[in-house]
C-alpha positions as CSV (number, residue, x, y, z in Angstrom):
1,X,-99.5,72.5,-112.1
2,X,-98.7,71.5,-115.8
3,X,-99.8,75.4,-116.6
4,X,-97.5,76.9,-114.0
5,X,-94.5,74.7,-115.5
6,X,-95.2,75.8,-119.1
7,X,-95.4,79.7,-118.1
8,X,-92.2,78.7,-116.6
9,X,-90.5,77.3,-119.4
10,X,-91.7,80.1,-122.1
11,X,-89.4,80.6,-124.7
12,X,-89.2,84.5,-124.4
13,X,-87.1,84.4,-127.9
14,X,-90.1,83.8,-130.0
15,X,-91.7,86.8,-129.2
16,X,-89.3,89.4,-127.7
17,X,-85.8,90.8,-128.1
18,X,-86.1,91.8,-124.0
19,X,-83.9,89.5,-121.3
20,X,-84.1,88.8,-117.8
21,X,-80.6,89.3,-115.4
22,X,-81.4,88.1,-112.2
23,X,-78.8,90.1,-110.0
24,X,-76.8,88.2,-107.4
25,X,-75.0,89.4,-104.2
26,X,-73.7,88.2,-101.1
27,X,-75.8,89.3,-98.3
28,X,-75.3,90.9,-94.7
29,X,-73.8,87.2,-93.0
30,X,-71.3,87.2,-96.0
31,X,-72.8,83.4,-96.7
32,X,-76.0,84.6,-97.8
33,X,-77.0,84.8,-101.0
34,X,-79.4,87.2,-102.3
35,X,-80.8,88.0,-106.0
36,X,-83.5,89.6,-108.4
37,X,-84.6,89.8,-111.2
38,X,-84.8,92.6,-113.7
39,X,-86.1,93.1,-118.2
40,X,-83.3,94.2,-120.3
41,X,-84.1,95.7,-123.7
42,X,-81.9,92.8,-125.7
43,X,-78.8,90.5,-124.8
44,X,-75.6,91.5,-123.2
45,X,-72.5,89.4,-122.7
46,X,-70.1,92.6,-121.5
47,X,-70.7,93.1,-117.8
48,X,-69.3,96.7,-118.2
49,X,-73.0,97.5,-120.2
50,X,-75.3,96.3,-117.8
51,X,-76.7,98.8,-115.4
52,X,-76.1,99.6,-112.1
53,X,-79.2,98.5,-109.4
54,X,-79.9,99.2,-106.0
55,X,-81.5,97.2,-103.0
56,X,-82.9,97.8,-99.5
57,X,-79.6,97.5,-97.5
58,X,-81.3,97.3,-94.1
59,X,-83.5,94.5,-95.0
60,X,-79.9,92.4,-95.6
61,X,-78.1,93.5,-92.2
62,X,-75.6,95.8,-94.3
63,X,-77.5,99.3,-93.9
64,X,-79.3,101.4,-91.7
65,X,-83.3,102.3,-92.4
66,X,-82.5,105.8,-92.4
67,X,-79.9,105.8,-95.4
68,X,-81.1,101.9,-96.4
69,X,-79.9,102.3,-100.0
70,X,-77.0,99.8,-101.4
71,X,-76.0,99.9,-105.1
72,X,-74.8,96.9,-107.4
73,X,-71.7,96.7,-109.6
74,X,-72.5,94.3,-111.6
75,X,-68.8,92.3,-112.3
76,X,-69.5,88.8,-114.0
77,X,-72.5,87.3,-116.7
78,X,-73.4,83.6,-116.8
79,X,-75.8,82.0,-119.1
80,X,-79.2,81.2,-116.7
81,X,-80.1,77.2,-116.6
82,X,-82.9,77.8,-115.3
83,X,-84.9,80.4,-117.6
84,X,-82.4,80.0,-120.7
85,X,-82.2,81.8,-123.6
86,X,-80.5,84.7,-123.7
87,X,-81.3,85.3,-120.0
88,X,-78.4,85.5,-117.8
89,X,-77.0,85.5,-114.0
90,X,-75.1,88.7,-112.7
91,X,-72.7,88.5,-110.3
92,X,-72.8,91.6,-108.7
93,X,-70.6,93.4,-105.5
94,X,-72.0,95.9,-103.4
95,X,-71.2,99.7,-102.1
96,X,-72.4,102.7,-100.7
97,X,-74.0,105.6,-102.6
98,X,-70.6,107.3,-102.5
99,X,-68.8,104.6,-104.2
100,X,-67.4,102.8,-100.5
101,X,-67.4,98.7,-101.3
102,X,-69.5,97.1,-98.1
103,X,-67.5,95.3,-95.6
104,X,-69.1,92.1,-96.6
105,X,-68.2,93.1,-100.3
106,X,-64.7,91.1,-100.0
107,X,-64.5,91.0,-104.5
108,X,-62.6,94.5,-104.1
109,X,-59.9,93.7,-102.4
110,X,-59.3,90.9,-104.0
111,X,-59.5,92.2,-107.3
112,X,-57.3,95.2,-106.7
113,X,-54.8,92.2,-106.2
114,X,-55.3,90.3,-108.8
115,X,-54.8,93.4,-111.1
116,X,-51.7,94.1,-109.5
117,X,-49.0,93.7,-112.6
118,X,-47.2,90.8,-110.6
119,X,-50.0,88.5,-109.9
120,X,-51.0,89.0,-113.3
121,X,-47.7,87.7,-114.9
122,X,-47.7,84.6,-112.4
123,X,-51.1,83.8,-113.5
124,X,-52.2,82.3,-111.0
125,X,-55.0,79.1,-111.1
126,X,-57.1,77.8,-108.7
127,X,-59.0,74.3,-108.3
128,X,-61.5,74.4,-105.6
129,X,-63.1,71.8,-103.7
130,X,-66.5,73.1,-102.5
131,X,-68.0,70.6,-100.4
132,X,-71.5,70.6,-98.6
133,X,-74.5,68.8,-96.5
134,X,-77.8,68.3,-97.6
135,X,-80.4,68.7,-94.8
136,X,-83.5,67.7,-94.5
137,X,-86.2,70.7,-94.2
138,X,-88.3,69.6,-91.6
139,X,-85.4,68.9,-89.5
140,X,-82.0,70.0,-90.1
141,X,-80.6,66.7,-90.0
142,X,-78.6,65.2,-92.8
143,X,-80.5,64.2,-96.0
144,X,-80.9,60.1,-95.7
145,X,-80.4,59.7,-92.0
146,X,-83.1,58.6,-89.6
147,X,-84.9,61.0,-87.8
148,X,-83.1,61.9,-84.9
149,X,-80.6,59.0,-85.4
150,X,-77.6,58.1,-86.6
151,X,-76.7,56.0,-90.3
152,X,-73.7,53.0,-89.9
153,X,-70.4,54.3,-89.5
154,X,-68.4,56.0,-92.2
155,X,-67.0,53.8,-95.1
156,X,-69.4,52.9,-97.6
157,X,-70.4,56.7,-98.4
158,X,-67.3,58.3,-100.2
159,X,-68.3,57.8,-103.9
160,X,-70.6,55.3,-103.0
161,X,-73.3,54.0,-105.1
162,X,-76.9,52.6,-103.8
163,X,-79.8,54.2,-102.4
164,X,-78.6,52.8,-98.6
165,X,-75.4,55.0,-99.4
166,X,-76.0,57.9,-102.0
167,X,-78.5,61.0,-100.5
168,X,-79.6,63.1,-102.6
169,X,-77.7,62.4,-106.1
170,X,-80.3,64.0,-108.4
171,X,-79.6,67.7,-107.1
172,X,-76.3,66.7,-107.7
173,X,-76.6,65.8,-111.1
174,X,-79.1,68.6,-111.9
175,X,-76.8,71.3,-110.1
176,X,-73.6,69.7,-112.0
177,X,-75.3,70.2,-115.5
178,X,-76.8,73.5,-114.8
179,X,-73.5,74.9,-114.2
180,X,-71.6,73.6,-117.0
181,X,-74.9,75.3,-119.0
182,X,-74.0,78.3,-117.1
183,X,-70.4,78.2,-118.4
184,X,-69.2,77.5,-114.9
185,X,-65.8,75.6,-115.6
186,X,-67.1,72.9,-113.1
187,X,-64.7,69.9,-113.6
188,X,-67.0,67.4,-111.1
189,X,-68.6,65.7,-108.5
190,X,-68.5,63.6,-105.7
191,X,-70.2,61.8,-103.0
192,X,-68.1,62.5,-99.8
193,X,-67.1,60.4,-96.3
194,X,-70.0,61.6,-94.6
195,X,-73.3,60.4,-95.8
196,X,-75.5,63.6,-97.2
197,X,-72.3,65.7,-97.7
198,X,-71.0,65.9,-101.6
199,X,-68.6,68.1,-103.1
200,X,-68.2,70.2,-106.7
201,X,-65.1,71.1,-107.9
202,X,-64.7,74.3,-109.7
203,X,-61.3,75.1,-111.9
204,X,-58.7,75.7,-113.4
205,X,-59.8,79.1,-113.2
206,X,-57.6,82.3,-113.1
207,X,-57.9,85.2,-111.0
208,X,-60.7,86.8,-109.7
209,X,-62.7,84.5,-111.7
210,X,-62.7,81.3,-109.2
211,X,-64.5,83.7,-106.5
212,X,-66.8,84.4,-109.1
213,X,-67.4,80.8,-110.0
214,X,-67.9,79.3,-107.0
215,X,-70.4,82.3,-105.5
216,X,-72.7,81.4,-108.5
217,X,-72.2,77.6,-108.3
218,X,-73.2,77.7,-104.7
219,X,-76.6,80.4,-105.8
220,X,-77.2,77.5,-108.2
221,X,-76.9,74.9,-105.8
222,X,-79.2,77.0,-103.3
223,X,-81.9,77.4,-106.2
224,X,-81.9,73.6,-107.2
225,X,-82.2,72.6,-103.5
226,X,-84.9,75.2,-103.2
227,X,-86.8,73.3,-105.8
228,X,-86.3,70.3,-104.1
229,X,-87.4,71.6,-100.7
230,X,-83.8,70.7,-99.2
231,X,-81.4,72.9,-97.4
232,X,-77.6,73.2,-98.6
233,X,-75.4,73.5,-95.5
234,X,-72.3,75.1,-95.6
235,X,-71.3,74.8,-91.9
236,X,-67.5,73.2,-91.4
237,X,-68.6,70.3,-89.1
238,X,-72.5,69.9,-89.0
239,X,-72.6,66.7,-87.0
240,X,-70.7,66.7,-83.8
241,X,-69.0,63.4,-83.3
242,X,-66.7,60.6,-85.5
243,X,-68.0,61.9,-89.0
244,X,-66.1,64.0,-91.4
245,X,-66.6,68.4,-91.7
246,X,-66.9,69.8,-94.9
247,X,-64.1,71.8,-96.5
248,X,-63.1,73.4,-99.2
249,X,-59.3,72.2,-100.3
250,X,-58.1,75.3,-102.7
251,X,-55.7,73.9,-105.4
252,X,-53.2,76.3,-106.8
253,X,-50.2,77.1,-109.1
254,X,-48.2,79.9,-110.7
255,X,-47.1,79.7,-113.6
256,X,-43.3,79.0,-112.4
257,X,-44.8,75.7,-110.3
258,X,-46.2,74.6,-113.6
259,X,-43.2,74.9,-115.7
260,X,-39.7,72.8,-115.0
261,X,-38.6,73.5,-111.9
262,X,-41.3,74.3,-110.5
263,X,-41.1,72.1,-107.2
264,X,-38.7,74.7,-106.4
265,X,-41.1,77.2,-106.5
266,X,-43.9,75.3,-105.0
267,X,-41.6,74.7,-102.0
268,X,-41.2,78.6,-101.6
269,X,-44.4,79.4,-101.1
270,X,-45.3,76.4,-99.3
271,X,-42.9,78.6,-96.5
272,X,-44.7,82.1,-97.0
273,X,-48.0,80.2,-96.2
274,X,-46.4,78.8,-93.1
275,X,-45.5,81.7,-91.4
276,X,-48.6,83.3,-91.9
277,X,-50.2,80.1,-90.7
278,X,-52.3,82.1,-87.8
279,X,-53.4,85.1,-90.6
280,X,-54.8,82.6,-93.1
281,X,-56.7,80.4,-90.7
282,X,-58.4,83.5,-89.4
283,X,-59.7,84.4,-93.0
284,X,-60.2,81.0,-93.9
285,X,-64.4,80.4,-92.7
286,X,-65.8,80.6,-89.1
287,X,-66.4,77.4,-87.2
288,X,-63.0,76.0,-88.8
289,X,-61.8,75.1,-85.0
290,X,-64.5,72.4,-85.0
291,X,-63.4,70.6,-87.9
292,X,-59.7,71.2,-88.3
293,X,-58.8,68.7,-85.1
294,X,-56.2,66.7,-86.7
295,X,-58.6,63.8,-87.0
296,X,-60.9,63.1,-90.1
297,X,-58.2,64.0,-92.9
298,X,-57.6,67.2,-91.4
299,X,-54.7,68.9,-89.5
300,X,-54.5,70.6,-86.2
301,X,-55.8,73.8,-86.5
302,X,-52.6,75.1,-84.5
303,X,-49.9,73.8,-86.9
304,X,-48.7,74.3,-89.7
305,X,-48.0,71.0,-91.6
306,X,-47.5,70.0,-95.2
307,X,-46.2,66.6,-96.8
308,X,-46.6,64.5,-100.5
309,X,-50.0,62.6,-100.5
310,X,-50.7,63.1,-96.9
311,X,-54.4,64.8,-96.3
312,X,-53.4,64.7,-92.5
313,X,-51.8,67.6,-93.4
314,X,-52.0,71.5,-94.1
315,X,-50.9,71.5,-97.4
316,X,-50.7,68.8,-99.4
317,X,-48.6,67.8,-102.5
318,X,-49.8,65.2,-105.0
319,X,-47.6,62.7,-106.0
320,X,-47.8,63.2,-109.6
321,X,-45.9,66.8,-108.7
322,X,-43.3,65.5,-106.5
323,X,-42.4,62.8,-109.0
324,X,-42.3,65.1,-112.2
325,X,-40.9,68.2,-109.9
326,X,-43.9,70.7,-111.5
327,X,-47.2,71.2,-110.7
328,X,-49.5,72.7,-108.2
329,X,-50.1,72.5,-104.0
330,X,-53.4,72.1,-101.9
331,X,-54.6,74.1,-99.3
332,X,-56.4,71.5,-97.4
333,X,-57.6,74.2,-94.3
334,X,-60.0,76.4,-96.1
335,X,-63.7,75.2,-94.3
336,X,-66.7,75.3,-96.2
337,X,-67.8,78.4,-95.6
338,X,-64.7,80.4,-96.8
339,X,-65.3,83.4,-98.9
340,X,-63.6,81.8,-102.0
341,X,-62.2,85.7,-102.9
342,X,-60.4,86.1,-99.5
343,X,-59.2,82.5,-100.0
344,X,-57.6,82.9,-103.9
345,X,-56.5,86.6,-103.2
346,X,-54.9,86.0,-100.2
347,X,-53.1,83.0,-101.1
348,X,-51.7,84.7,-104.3
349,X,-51.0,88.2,-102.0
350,X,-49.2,85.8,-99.7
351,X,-47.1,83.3,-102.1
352,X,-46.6,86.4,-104.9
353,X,-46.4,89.3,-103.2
354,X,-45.1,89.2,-99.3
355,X,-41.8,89.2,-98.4
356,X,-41.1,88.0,-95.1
């Protein structure tokens, strides 16, 4: 085993110029992850140079086996954690031979409105609040609970500290570094109500760049828990009954909600996004009508709510904002499983762009 870690960890710099880009892409579910590997002739840091690959389409739901082939755009290079060097990861989007983006390939769109010359000057940021359960392989059942029973009540879990309260904290930790190695703006970590569930937070980022950032933080937290033989969950309420689902609150601003004020501003759009209440929940992750209840910090899936401090509600407003009258919102409805692309874009298309 010692051998196999070595080969592993080989420092390809002493002998080689070549670097492996492992290519990553969203897969036929649009929640699956794919990826592989391919030898470059010497390090690149400019997406725009790296080549264009292809894949078996049909073997990833997204083509048939009589035309099967899918080609990758590679649109975003991170630094690898886990063969390092001058290796990198590639997030890539996908299209037909004739140049057609998939329908799971979700990055166009959005970027074509990000690049749009008004959401550009608003520069918009996003904060996003991935969370997730660990599951235990052999069973599917939350990492740290009893087999086929139940832990104590919610309480002690939410940033808790023990090993009768905290599942799972070394993936945590080992996925937290890798993607600040990655150059992942990762800004932290928590434990979360429900024992086995955590959360990473990834911004400020701008843009198109937050979709970007959170795909590969979640391939890196899929890798990790691979090593670990653990399964990451995703799913918005993966234990029926009095415990919390999992989210993924999307903080944002414009440049006008940051500057004086801004609450002004903030206010605005908080309007836009209520009367497209029913078009954002339907893009905002499937199996959202399970957790979004009105019970366990979340609002009724049905209504459109917002208020200062209160994460009962849609949207929520920090205190620190409404005090200093600048600042940024939270979209508390996004579930887990929200493509974080149709999430930012739509948001910005919706506070920036329509006009009701």
């Amino acid at each position: 085993m010692s051998v196999l870690v070595d080969l592993q960890n080989l420092n390809l710099g002493d002998i080689t110029e070549k670097v492996i880009a492992e290519y990553i892409w969203i897969g036929g579910s649009g929640m699956d992850l794919r990826s592989k590997a391919r030898t470059l002739s010497g390090p690149v840091s400019d997406p725009v140079t790296l080549p264009r690959w292809n894949y078996d389409g049909s073997s990833t739901g997204q083509a048939s086996g009589e035309d099967s082939e899918v080609i990758l755009y590679p649109q975003a290079i991170f630094r690898d954690p886990f063969r390092r060097g001058n290796n990198i990861l590639v997030m890539c989007d996908a299209y037909t031979p004739g140049g057609e983006p998939l329908p799971t390939n979700k990055r166009f769109n959005a970027a074509k409105i990000f690049s749009r010359s008004e959401v550009a000057a608003a520069e918009p940021w996003y904060g996003i609040e991935q969370e997730y359960t660990l599951l235990q392989k052999s069973t599917n059942w939350p990492l740290g609970w009893p087999a086929g029973g139940f832990p104590g009540p919610q309480g002690p879990y939410y940033c808790g500290v023990g090993a009768d309260k905290a599942f799972g904290r070394d993936i945590v930790d080992a996925h937290y570094k890798a993607c600040l190695y990655a150059g992942i703006n990762i800004s932290g970590i928590n434990a979360e109500v429900m024992p086995g569930q955590w959360e990473f937070q990834v911004g400020p980022a701008v843009g198109i760049s937050a979709g970007d950032e959170v795909w590969v933080a979640r391939y890196i937290l899929e890798r990790i828990a691979e090593m670990a033989g653990v399964v990451v969950s995703f799913d918005p309420k993966p234990v029926k009954g009095d415990w919390n689902g999992a989210g993924a609150h999307t903080n944002y601003s414009t440049k006008a909600m940051r500057d004086c004020g801004g609450y002004a501003v903030i206010k605005k759009a908080i309007e836009k996004l209520s009367l497209r209440h029913k078009e954002h929940i339907s893009s905002y992750g499937e199996g959202n009508e399970r957790r979004l209840t009105g019970r366990h910090e979340t609002a009724d899936i049905n209504t459109f709510t917002w208020g200062v401090a209160n994460r009962g509600a849609s949207v929520r407003v920090g205190r620190d904002t409404d005090k200093e009258g600048r600042g940024y919102f939270e979209d508390r409805r996004p579930a887990s499983n929200m493509d974080p692309y149709v999430v930012t874009s739509m948001i910005a298309e919706t506070t920036i762009l329509w006009q009701p």
